[in-house]
N, C-alpha and C positions, 0 to 999 in steps of 0.2 A: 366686354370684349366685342369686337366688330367681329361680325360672322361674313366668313370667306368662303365664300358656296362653290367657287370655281374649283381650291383648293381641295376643299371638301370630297367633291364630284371624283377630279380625279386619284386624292389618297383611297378611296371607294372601289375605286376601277382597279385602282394597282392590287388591293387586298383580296376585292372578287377574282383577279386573274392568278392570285398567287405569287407577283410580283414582288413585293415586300410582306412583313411580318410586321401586324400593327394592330394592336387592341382597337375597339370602338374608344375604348377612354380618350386615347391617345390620342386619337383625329379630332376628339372632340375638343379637348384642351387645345390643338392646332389652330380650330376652325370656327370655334365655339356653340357648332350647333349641339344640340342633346342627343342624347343617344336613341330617345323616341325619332327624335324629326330624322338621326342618321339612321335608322332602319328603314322608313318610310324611301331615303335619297337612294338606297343600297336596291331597292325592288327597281328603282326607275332607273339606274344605270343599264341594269341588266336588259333593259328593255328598248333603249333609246342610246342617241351617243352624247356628248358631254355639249358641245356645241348649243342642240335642240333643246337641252334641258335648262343652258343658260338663258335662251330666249322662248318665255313662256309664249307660247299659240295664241294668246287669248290678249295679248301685249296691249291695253288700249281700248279693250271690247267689255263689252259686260258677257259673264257667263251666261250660256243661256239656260242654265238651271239656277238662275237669280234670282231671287225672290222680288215680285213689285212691292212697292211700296206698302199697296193697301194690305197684302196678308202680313208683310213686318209690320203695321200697326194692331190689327187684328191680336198677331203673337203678343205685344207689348199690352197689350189692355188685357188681354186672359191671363198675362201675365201679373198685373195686380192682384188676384183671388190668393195670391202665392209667394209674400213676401222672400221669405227664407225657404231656397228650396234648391238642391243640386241639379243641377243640368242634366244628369241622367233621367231623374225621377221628371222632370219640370217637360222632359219629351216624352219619357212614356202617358202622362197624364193626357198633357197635348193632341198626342196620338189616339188614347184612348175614350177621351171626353167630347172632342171634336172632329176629326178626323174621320174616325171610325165609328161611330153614334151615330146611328140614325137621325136622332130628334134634332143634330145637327148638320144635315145634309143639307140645307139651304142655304147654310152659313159657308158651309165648303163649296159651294158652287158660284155663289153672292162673290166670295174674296178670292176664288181662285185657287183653295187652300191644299197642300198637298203633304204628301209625308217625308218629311226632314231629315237627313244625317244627324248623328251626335255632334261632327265636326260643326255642321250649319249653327248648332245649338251653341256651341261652344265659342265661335264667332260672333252670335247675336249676343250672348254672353260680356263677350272683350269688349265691343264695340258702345252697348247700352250699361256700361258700368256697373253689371250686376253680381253682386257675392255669391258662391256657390261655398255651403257649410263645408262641403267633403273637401278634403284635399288630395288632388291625384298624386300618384306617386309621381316620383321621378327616378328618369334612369342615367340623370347624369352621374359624370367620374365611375361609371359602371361597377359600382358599388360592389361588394360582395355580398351578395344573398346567404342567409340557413337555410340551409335543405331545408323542404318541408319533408315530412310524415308522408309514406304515402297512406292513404286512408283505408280503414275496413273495406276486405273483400263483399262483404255482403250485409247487408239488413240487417240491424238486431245485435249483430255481435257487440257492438259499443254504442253508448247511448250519450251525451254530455250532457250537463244539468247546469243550469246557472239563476244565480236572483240578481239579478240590475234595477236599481231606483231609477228613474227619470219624472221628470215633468214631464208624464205623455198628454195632458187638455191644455198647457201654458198659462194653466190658474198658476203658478209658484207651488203646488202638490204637488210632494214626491209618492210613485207609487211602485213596489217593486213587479217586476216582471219574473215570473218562476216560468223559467223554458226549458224546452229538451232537443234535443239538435243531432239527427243518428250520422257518425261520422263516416257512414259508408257513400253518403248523396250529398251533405251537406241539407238535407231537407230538416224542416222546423217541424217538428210533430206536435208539441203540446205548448199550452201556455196559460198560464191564469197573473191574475193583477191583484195582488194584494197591501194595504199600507205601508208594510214593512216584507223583510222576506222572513218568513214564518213557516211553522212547521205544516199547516192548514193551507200554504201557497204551493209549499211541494202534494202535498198529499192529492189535490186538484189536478194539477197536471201530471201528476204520475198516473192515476186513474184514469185520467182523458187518455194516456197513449198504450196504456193496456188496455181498456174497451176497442180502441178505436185499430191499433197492429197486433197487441199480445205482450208476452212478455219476454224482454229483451235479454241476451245472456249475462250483460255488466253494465253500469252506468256511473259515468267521472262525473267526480265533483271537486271543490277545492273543500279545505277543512274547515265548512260552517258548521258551527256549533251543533245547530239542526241535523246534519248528518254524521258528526262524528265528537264523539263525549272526550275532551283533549286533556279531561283528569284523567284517566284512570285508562283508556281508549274503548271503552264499552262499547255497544253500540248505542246510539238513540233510539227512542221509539221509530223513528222515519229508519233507520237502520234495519232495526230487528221488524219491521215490513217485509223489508227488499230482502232482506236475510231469508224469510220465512216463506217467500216469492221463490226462492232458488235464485234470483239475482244478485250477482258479484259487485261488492260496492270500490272502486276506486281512486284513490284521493290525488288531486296533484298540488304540487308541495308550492306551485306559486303561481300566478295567474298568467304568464309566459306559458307556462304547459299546458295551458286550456286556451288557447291563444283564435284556433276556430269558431268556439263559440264567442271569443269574447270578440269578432271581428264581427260576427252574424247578429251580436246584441248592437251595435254599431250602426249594421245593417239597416236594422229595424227601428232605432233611436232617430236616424238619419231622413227615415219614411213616411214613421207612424202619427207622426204630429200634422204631417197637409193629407194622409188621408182617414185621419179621424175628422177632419174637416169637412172634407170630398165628400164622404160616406153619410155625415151627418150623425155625427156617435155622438153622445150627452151623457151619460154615466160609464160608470164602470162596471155596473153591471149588462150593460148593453154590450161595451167594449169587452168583455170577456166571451160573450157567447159569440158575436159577430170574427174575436180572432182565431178560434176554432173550427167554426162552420165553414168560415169562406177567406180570411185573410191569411192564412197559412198558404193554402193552397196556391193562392194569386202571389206569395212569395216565391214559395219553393216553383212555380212553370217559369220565374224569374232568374232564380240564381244558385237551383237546384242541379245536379246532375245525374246520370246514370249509374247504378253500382257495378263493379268488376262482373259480379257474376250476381243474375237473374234473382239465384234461390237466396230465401230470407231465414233470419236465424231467431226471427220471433215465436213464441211458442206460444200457440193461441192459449185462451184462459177456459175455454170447452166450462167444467165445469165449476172451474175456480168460484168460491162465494167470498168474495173480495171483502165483506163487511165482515166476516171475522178474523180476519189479516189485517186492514188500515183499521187499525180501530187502537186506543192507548191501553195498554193491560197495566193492571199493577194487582199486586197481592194485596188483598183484607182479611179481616174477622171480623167473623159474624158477632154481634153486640148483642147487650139486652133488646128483647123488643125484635126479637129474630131480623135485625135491620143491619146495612153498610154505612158506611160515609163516605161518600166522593164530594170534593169541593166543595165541605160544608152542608151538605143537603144529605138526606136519608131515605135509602131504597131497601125495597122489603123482597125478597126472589119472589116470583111468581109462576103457576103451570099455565100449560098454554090454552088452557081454559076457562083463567084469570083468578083460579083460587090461589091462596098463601101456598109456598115449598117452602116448610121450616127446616131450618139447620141447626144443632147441636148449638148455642152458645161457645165462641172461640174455633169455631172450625177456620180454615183456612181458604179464603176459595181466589180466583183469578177474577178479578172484574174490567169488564172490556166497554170502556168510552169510545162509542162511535164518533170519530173525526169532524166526521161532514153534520150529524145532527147531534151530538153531544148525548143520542138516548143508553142507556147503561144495561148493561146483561154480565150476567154472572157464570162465568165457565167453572166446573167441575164432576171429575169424572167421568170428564168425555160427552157430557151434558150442557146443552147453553138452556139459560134460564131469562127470561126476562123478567124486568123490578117492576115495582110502582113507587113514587115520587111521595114519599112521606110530605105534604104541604104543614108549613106551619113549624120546621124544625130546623130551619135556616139560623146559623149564628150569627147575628151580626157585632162582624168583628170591630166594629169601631169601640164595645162595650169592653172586649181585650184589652184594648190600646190604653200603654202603660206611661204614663206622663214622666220623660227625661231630667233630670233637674243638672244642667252644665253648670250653674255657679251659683253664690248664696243668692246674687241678687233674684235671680228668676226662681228661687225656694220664697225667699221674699213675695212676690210677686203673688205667687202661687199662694200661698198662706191667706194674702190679705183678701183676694178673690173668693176663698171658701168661708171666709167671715162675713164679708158681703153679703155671701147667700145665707150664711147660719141666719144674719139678723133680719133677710127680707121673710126669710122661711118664719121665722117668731114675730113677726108684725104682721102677717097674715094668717096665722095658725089662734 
């Protein structure tokens, strides 16, 4: 559709003055500009008359906020470091790396170099054929919006939780991302990067945002397994934590209902791959401590905001002893040889002097697998115990494994195999 700006201008003027009754939609199906560009036309009415607006000042001239030549080449070669990158992130970088950096203040003075509009970006953008991943919205046909939510009054009271895969180094690994997101700022508080999302990904970032704020009144998640047992609706271990924490665990029923975090994983999807670059990050374990310490923070002064009201609803952890909370409890009995079994291995209780604490044969006791180091202690009667690692009494389970036989031929098979051996075994015996 050819766009009719006169039209435009004055449907604009008539609506500002109250003259007629006319949606943005409507002028814009008229006139075919968007409903961005007709908000933009609606500020300039008010300002100027129709006339002035139809013949731009500059009619012929170059702007004199034009960029010369040499800083668009300058922009275009720095711009190589950064194939795939959005126009927002590709100015802040710009801004950040050159601009503002010292060590490149000769470079800014050398080209002339100065600090940019998004618009300029978004031009150089059109102009040099360059892809930007994000896609802006649009407000054409003036769609109708869902309300949003509006968000926690304060800190603490709701927490969000989510695991996203991505290829965050662009080797073709996937590795999940465990975040927390408190819905009163939009601020990212915790994060860790594990293979898959796993019970060991939450338990990382939950301890990273109670050490670091305290602990929060409730925290949404959708129904991972990991947080919610969908036989019987128990709690999981990661459950019965947060349970034992006094924090309310919340579940939403579809990934629409968690829709903030999943926009702020986006976020971060959209960022983390030109400044794991930037930064110079090479592992994943580098890349965990680096997004904690300082890449959260350089988020959230981005896209962060202020809560309604000041006071926070975190409750510090004072003297909370978090390792006997994240840690896996399950019920045993005590065995011959006053010893447990946890995954196969055998632990004897111990005093903390490091003599044997014998138990009755068949007592019942709580043994608690620490999360983060996997070491084992025994609760009972309001007593923690620690074990020692019986070495040497490992099963190995491949000597269990019980050979399937699916049909005659593979009993066949199997038969002629163990003849084989009977006869090498009696030619060598």
């Amino acid at each position: 559709m050819i766009k009719n700006k006169k039209k435009a201008l004055e449907l604009l003027k008539q609506k500002n003055n109250g003259e007629i009754k006319i949606t943005f939609s409507e002028i814009s199906n008229q006139t075919g500009y968007s409903r961005m560009h007709l908000n933009r036309l609606i500020k300039e009415v008010e300002k100027k008359d129709i006339d002035n607006l139809l013949v731009h000042g500059l009619t012929g001239k170059n702007s004199n906020n034009s960029a010369p030549s040499q800083e668009i080449e300058y922009i275009k070669n720095f711009k190589n470091q950064y194939p795939v990158i959005s126009i927002s992130q590709f100015m802040d970088i710009y801004h950040e790396d050159v601009i503002w950096n010292k060590a490149k203040q000769n470079d800014v003075k050398k080209y002339n170099l100065k600090v940019r509009s998004e618009s300029f970006f978004q031009q150089l953008y059109k102009r040099e054929g360059w892809k930007s991943p994000v896609k802006h919205k649009s407000f054409k046909n003036d769609s109708n919006q869902h309300p949003l939510r509006d968000p926690s009054p304060r800190r603490g009271i709701l927490i969000m939780t989510d695991g996203t895969p991505h290829d965050w180094f662009g080797n073709g690994k996937l590795f999940s991302l465990h975040m927390t997101l408190d819905d009163a700022t939009d601020e990212i508080l915790s994060g860790w990067f594990m293979p898959t999302e796993c019970q060991l990904g939450y338990c990382y970032t939950f301890k990273i945002m109670f050490e670091k704020y305290g602990l929060p009144q409730s925290i949404y998640s959708d129904r991972t397994t990991i947080l919610w047992n969908q036989k019987d609706g128990e709690l999981t271990q990661v459950g019965r934590m947060l349970d034992e924490l006094g924090i309310e665990l919340i579940y939403a029923n579809t990934p629409q209902a968690k829709g903030k975090i999943e926009n702020k994983n986006k976020v971060v999807q959209n960022r983390l791959l030109n400044d794991i670059k930037r930064f110079n990050i090479k592992t994943y374990d580098e890349l965990n401590k680096w997004f904690n310490d300082y890449y959260i923070d350089y988020l959230n002064k981005k896209f962060s905001y202020p809560p309604l009201e000041e006071e926070t609803d975190f409750i510090p952890l004072d003297n909370t002893d978090l390792s006997t909370i994240m840690c896996i409890k399950v019920d045993r009995k005590i065995l011959n040889g006053n010893m447990i079994s946890i995954n196969n291995n055998y632990y004897i209780p111990i005093n903390s002097d490091g003599s044997d604490f014998v138990f009755y044969k068949g007592t019942t006791i709580e043994a608690w697998q620490d999360v983060f180091t996997n070491d084992i202690r025994i609760f009972k009667n309001n007593k923690i115990y620690n074990t020692r690692k019986i070495e040497g009494h490992r099963v190995d389970m491949k000597k269990k494994e019980q050979k399937i036989i699916e049909d005659q031929k593979q009993l066949e098979i199997l038969l002629r195999e163990r003849d084989e051996r009977l006869k090498a075994r009696a030619k060598h015996s």
